[in-house]
One Martini backbone bead per residue (centre of mass of N, CA, C, O) as a GRO file, in nm:
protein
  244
    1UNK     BB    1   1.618   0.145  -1.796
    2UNK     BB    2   1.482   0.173  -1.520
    3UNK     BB    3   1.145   0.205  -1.380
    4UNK     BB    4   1.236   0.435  -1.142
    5UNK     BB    5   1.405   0.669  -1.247
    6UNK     BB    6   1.405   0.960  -1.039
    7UNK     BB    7   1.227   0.834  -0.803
    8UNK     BB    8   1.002   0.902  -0.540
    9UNK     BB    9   0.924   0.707  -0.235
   10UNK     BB   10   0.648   0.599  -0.056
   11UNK     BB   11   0.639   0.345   0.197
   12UNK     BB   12   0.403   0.213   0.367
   13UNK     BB   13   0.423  -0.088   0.565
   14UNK     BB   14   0.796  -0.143   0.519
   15UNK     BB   15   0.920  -0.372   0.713
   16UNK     BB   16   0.709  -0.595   0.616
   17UNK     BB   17   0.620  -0.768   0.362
   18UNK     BB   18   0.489  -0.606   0.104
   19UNK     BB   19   0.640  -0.346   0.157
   20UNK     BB   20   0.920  -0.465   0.156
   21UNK     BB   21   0.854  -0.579  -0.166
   22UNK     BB   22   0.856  -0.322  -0.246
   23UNK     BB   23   1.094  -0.177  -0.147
   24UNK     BB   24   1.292  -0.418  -0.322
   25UNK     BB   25   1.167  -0.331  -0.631
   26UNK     BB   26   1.219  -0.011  -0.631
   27UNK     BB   27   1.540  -0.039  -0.550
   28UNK     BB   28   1.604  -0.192  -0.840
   29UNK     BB   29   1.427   0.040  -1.031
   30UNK     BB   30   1.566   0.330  -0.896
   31UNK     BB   31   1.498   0.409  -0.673
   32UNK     BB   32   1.384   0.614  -0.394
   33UNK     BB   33   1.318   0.488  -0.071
   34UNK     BB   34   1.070   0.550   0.172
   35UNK     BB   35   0.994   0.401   0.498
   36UNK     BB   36   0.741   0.290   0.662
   37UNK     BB   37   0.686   0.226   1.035
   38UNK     BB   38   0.660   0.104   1.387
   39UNK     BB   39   0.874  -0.108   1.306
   40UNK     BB   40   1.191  -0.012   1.368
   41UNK     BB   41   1.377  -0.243   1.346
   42UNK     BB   42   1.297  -0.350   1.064
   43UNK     BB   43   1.325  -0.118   0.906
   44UNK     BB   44   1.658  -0.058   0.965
   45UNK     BB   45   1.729  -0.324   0.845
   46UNK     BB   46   1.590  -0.298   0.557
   47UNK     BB   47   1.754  -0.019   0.450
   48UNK     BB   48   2.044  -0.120   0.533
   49UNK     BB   49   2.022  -0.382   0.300
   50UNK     BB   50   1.938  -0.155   0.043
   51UNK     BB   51   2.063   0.125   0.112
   52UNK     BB   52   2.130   0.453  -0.013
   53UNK     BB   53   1.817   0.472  -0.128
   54UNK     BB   54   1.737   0.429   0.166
   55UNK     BB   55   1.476   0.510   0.411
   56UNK     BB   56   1.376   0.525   0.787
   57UNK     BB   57   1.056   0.597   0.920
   58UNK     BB   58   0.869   0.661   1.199
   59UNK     BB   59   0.511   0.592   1.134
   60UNK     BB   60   0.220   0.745   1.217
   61UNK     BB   61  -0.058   0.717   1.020
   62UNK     BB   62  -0.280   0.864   1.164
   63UNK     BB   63  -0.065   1.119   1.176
   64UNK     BB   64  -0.068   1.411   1.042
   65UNK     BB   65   0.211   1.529   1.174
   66UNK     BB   66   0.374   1.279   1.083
   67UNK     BB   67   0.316   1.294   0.756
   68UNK     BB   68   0.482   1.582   0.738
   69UNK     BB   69   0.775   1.484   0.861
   70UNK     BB   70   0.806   1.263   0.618
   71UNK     BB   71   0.785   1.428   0.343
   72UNK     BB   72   0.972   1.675   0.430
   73UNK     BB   73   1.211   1.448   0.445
   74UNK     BB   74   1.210   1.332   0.156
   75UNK     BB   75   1.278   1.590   0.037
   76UNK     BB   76   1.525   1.662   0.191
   77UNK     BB   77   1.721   1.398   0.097
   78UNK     BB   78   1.569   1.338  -0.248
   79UNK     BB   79   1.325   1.531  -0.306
   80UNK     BB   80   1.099   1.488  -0.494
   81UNK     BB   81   0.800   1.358  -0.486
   82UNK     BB   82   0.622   1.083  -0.705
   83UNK     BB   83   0.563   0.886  -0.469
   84UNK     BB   84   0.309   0.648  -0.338
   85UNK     BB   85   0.227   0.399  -0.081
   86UNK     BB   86  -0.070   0.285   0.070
   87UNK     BB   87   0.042  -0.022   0.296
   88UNK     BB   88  -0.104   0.033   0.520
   89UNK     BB   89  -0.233  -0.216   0.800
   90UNK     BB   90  -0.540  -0.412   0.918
   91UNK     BB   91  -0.670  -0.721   1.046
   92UNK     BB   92  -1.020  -0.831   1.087
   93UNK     BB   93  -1.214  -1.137   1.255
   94UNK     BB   94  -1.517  -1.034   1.321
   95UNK     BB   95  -1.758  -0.973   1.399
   96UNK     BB   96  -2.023  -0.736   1.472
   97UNK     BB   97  -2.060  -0.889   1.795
   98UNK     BB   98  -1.791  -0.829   1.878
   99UNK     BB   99  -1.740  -0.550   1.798
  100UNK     BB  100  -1.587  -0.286   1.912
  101UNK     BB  101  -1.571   0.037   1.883
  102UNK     BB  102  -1.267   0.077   1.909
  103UNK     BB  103  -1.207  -0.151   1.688
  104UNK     BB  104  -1.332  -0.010   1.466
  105UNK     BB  105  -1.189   0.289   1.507
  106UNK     BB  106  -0.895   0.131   1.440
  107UNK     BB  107  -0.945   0.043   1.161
  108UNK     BB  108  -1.007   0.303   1.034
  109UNK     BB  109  -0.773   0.471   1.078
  110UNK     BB  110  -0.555   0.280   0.946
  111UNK     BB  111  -0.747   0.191   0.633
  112UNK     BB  112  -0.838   0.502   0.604
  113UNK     BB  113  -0.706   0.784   0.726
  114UNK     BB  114  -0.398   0.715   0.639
  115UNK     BB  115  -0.511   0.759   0.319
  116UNK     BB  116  -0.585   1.066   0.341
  117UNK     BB  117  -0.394   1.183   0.481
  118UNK     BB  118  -0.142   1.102   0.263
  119UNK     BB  119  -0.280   1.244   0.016
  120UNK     BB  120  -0.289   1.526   0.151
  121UNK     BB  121  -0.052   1.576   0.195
  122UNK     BB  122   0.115   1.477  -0.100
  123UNK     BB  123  -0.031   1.674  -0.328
  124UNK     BB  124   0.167   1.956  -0.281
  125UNK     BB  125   0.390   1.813  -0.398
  126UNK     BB  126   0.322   1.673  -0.653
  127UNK     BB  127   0.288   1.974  -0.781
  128UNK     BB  128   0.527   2.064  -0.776
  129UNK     BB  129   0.655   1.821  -0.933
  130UNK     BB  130   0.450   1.780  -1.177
  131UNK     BB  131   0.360   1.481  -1.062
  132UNK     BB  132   0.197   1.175  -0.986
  133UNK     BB  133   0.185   0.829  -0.779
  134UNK     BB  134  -0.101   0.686  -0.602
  135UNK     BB  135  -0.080   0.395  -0.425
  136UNK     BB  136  -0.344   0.170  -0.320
  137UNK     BB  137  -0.382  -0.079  -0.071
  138UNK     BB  138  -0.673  -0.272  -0.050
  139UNK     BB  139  -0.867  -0.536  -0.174
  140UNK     BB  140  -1.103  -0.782  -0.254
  141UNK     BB  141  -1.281  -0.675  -0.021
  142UNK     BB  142  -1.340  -0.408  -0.195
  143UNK     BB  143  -1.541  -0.589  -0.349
  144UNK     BB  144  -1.592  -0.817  -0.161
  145UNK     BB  145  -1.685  -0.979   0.113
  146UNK     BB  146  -1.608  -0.954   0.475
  147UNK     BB  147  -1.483  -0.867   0.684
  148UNK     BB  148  -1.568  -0.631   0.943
  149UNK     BB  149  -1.432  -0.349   0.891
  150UNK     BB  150  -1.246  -0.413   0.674
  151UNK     BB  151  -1.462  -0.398   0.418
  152UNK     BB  152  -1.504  -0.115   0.434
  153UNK     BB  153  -1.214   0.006   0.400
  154UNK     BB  154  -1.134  -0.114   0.126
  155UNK     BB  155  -1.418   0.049   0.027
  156UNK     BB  156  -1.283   0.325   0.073
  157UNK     BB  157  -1.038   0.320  -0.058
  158UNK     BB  158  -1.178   0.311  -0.372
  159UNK     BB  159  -1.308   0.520  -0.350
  160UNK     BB  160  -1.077   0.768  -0.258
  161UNK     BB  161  -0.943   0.713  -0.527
  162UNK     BB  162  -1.180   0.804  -0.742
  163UNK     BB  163  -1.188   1.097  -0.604
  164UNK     BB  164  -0.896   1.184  -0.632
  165UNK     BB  165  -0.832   1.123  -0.956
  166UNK     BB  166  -1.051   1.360  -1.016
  167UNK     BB  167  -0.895   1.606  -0.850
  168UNK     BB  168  -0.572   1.510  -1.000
  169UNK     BB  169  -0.559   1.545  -1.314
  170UNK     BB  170  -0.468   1.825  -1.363
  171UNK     BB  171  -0.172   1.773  -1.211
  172UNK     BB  172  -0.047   1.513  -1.294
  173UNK     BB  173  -0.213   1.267  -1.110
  174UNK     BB  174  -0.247   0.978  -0.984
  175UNK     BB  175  -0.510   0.696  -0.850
  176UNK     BB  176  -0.470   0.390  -0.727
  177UNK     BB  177  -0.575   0.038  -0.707
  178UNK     BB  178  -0.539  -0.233  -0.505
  179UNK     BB  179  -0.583  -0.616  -0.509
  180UNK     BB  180  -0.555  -0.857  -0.291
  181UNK     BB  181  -0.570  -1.147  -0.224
  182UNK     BB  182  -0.363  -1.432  -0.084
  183UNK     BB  183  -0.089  -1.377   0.065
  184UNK     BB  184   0.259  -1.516   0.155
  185UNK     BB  185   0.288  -1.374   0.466
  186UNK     BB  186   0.385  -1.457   0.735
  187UNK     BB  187   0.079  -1.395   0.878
  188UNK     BB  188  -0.055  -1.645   0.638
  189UNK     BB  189   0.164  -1.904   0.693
  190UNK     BB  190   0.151  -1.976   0.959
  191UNK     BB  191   0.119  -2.212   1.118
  192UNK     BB  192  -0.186  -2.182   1.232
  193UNK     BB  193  -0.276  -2.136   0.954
  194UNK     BB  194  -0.165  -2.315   0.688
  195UNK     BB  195  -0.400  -2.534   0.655
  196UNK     BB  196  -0.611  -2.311   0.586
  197UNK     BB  197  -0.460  -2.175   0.317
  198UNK     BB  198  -0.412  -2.461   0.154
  199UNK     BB  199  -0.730  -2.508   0.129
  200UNK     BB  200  -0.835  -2.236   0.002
  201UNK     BB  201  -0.645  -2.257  -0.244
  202UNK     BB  202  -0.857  -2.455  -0.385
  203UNK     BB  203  -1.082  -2.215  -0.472
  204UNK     BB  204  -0.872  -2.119  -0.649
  205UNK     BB  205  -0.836  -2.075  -1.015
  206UNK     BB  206  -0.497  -2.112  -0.972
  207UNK     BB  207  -0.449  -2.296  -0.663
  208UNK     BB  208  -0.323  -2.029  -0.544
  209UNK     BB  209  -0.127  -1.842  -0.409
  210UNK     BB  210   0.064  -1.506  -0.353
  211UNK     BB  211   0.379  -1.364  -0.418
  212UNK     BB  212   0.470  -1.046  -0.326
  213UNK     BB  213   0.613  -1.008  -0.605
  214UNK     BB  214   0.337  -1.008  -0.759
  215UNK     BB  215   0.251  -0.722  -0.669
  216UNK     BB  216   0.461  -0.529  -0.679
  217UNK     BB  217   0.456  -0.551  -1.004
  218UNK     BB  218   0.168  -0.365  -1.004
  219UNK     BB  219   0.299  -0.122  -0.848
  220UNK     BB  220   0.525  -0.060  -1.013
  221UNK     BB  221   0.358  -0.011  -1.283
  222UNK     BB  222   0.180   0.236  -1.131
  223UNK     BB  223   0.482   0.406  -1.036
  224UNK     BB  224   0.510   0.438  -1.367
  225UNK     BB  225   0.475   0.562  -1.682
  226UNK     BB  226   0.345   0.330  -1.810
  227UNK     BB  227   0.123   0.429  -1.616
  228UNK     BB  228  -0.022   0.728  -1.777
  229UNK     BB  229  -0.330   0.619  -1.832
  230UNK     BB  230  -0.398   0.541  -1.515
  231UNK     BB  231  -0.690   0.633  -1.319
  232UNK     BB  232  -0.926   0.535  -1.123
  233UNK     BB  233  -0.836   0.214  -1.088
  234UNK     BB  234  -0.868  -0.133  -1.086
  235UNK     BB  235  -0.617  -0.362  -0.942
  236UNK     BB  236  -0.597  -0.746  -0.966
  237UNK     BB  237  -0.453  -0.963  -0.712
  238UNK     BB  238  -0.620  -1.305  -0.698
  239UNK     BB  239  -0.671  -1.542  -0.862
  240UNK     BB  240  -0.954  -1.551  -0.971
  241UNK     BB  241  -1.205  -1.461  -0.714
  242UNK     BB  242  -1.387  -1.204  -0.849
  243UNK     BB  243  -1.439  -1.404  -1.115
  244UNK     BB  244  -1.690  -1.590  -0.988
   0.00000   0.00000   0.00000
């Protein structure tokens, strides 16, 4: 049997890159699987791709009020949600004195906001469905240094599932997070970083990126029951860079 069969997930920034990986890993393994993302267009491309198990809504992850009406819209459509996965994100590489107030709030809401948003809206719903697992996906960054702004919020990804894990624990509602090193996304090979991320790679200890459908695998384990004792922990997929 499929090892997600018969789950409904939620699956944010899910248009193209990492979730687009997760959503078409989950749809192969039995899910019904709600898609959201700002990109309509490559949503509803990707949606209509996976076929009738896929559903998208364009979704502002900021957005309380977005927040409720994809949950709600989830529940109508498939079901009981008992899968999310806060795998929306945006990332910024400047300094501290280069960064204004504006950006620091932007990145804080998207990569911080949004999952406390996501968490609080749907575990009314899981509690209803009588128990459920929650993927963040935060960051190697939320384990050690990297740019302000970006590991600020991946180690609050990090404290955010630890608290959520423990006040969940009762509903039978689980709370992971995931930590990928530099995975191999449009956005990291493109032309212009290709040769400078050739070369980061060479002080990995696996000597490699990874690929989208490696960090997958972990959300997939994680989102099934598979994964039935495990929650407020921390799975890395970084290819030994934060055991160094």
């Amino acid at each position: 049997m499929a090892r997600l069969t018969n789950k409904v997930a939620i699956i944010t920034g899910a248009a193209q890159g990492m979730g687009a990986s997760h959503a078409k890993k989950f749809i192969e393994e039995g899910a019904k699987v709600v898609l959201t993302d700002l990109n309509e267009e490559k949503g509803q491309a990707l949606a209509a791709e996976l076929g009738e198990n896929a559903l998208f809504i364009k979704h502002n992850v900021t957005s309380a009020e977005d927040w409720e009406a994809v949950v709600t819209r989830a529940e109508r459509v498939f079901g009981q949600v008992n899968v999310l996965v806060n795998n929306a994100g945006i990332t910024m590489a400047k300094s501290i004195l280069q960064t204004t107030e504006e950006e620091y709030r932007r990145i804080v809401d998207i990569n911080q906001v949004s999952v406390f948003l996501g968490m609080k809206t749907v575990i009314p719903f899981m509690q209803k469905a009588g128990g459920g697992s929650i993927v963040n996906i935060s960051s190697m960054n939320g384990l050690v240094a990297g740019a302000i702004g970006y590991t600020d919020t991946k180690f609050a990804v990090r404290g955010m599932t630890k608290a959520a894990a423990m006040e969940c624990a009762n509903y039978g509602i689980r709370v992971n997070s995931v930590h990928p090193g530099v995975i191999a996304t449009p956005m990291v090979v493109q032309e212009d970083t290709k040769a400078a991320v050739e070369e980061f790679s060479k002080h990995i200890p696996l000597k490699r990126v990874a690929q989208s459908e490696e960090v997958s695998n972990m959300v997939l384990f994680l989102a099934s029951d598979e994964a039935s004792y495990s929650t407020g922990s921390e799975f890395v997929v970084d290819g030994g860079m934060t055991a160094q």
